[in-house]
C-alpha angles and dihedrals in degrees: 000000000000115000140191117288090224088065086071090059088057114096125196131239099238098200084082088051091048096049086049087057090044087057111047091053084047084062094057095056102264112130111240122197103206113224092144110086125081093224139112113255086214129101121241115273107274096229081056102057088044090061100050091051088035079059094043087049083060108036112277091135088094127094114278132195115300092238097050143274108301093236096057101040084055091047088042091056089037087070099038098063079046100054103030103024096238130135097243122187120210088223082063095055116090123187125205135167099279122340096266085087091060090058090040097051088036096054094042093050101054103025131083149154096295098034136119124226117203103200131152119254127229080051146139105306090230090062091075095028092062096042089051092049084051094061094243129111128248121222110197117225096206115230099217127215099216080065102052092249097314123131119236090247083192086080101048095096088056091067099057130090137157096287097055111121112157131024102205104214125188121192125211090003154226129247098014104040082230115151123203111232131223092263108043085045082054080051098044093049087048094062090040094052089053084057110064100199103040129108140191124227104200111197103203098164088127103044098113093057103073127132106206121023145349137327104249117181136201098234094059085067107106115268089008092097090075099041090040128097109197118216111192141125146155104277099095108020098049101030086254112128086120094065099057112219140122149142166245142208113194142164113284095249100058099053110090088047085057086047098052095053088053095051087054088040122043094345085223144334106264122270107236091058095053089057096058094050085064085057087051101052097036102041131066116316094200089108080050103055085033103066090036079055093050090042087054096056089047088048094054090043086038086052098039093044091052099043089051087061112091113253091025140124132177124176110207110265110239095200145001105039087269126133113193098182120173113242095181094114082057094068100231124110122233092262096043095047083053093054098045095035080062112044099030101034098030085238127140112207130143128250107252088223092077091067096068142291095297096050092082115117096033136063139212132248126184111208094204100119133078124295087241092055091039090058095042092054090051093054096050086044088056090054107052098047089046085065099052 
């Protein structure tokens, strides 16, 4: 079959590959300790799953409107001027199944052929995928480890041209744990306002999940509403990946583009989920703190248990349930570790290398798995590399 050139821009999320490969070992009989999926190990809130079959119960198992139920996208713009301060306006929401559309329609709708990218790096792999299936090219702000994860923001104007269209920020962020802080986002939204033409696309699908401070986000910066795309949604704050749904806030302008490419596209999320996301923003938030309590104990035993194994080093994430340690004074290299960490430790982790050009030499673990199983992963690390 001949396909599309453009099929050979798209990239993959690996997680879901090296889950596959998990597995499939797991079906052979080897124990497997997943550290691999970006998912939380927690059931959804109980008063969320009652009212989506409470909305299937009445009738919500029809088409909505493209944009949303009303209801959500008010309750959707209700917490975010909550949460972020903002005046947000329901006509600017926007829900789609799952937030990967938002960064798809987005992406598609302001990048070209011609067009620059901004993006971190190391990043979620679909960031450059999509900018590359959209024709433009992507330009990686490097998120450094000596600091901590955080991008010298001093050479971010370095970065931008006059084909510079969209800085892609994620906060805190995957796969690092890194979170921007208020002052380099107030850096970050001087450069963009000397720029007239460039956005921000601000992914904050993690921001319930800090460990010290406040959610701060970029488009509650004077004069940024109106240049931010927000990217969020309910799979990872709420235990909800399964659901698919999530959201954007844009600038008023760019909506019905972003519309447009739905209705071609998924014609609308369905409508019982959305019901129950307005359960979700409008009901109890103690499964909530619960489970960013509970990810904060397994940070501080994920942290402690790398940096105890010889040629590694692990700065302490500051936000998602993500390590990024560097294993380069192991002598493997990411995807090496990967393979080995596997086969020989029963431990699924991701190559550090699949998050971008400057991931290799580290490797991501996703914390969200119980302390027993942590701890067990760590002993059965240290002893691999111990064994190199």
């Amino acid at each position: 079959m001949t396909v599309a050139a453009r099929m050979n821009d798209l990239g993959t999320e690996t997680a879901f590959e090296v889950l596959a490969k998990a597995r499939a070992l797991e079906a052979q009989g080897k124990e497997i300790i997943h550290l691999e999926i970006g998912e939380p190990d927690f059931e959804t809130p109980r008063h969320i799953v009652e009212a989506g079959m409470q909305a299937i119960s009445d009738g919500f198992t029809h088409y909505g409107p493209t944009a949303g139920l009303p209801e959500l996208r008010e309750a959707i713009a209700r917490n975010s001027r909550e949460v972020r301060g903002t005046d947000t306006d329901p006509a600017n929401v926007v829900v789609t199944p799952g937030a990967k559309p938002i960064m798809f329609y987005v992406l598609l709708a302001l990048a070209e052929p011609g067009v620059e990218v901004i993006y971190p790096n190391p990043g979620f792999p679909i960031y450059e995928s999509m900018i590359k299936f959209a024709g433009a090219t992507p330009v990686p702000m490097q998120l450094l480890e000596e600091k901590d994860y955080h991008p010298d923001l001093d050479a971010l104007p370095g970065l931008i041209t006059d084909k510079t269209r969209l800085i892609i920020i994620n906060s805190p962020e995957n796969p690092c744990g890194s979170a921007l802080s208020k002052e380099e986002l107030e850096t970050i939204a001087g450069v963009v306002m000397q720029h007239p033409g460039l956005y921000v696309l601000a992914d904050e699908i993690y921001k319930d999940i800090l460990y010290t401070g406040e959610h701060y986000s970029i488009s509650s910066i004077p004069g940024m509403q109106e240049r931010t795309i927000i990217l969020d949604g309910f799979s990872k704050s709420y235990a909800m990946t399964g659901w698919r749904l999530g959201y954007g806030i844009m600038p008023e302008e760019l909506v019905p583009h972003i519309v447009k490419l739905a209705v071609n596209s998924v014609s609308c999320a369905a409508t019982f989920t959305q019901a129950a996301a307005v359960a979700a923003l409008e009901g109890p938030r103690d499964e909530v703190e619960a489970m960013v309590s509970e990810f904060g104990v397994r940070r501080r035993l994920i942290a402690d248990g790398l940096r105890s194994i010889p040629g590694i080093k692990c700065p302490e994430p500051e936000g998602a349930f993500y390590a990024f340690p560097s294993i380069k004074g192991t002598g493997l290299t990411s995807m090496e570790f990967e393979t080995r960490a596997m086969n020989e430790a029963g431990v699924a982790l991701l190559s550090g290398s699949a998050f971008g050009e400057f991931g290799e030499g580290y490797v991501r673990l996703s914390y969200a798995n119980s302390q027993e199983n942590i701890q067990k992963a760590i002993s059965q690390l240290d002893k691999l590399v111990r064994s190199l």
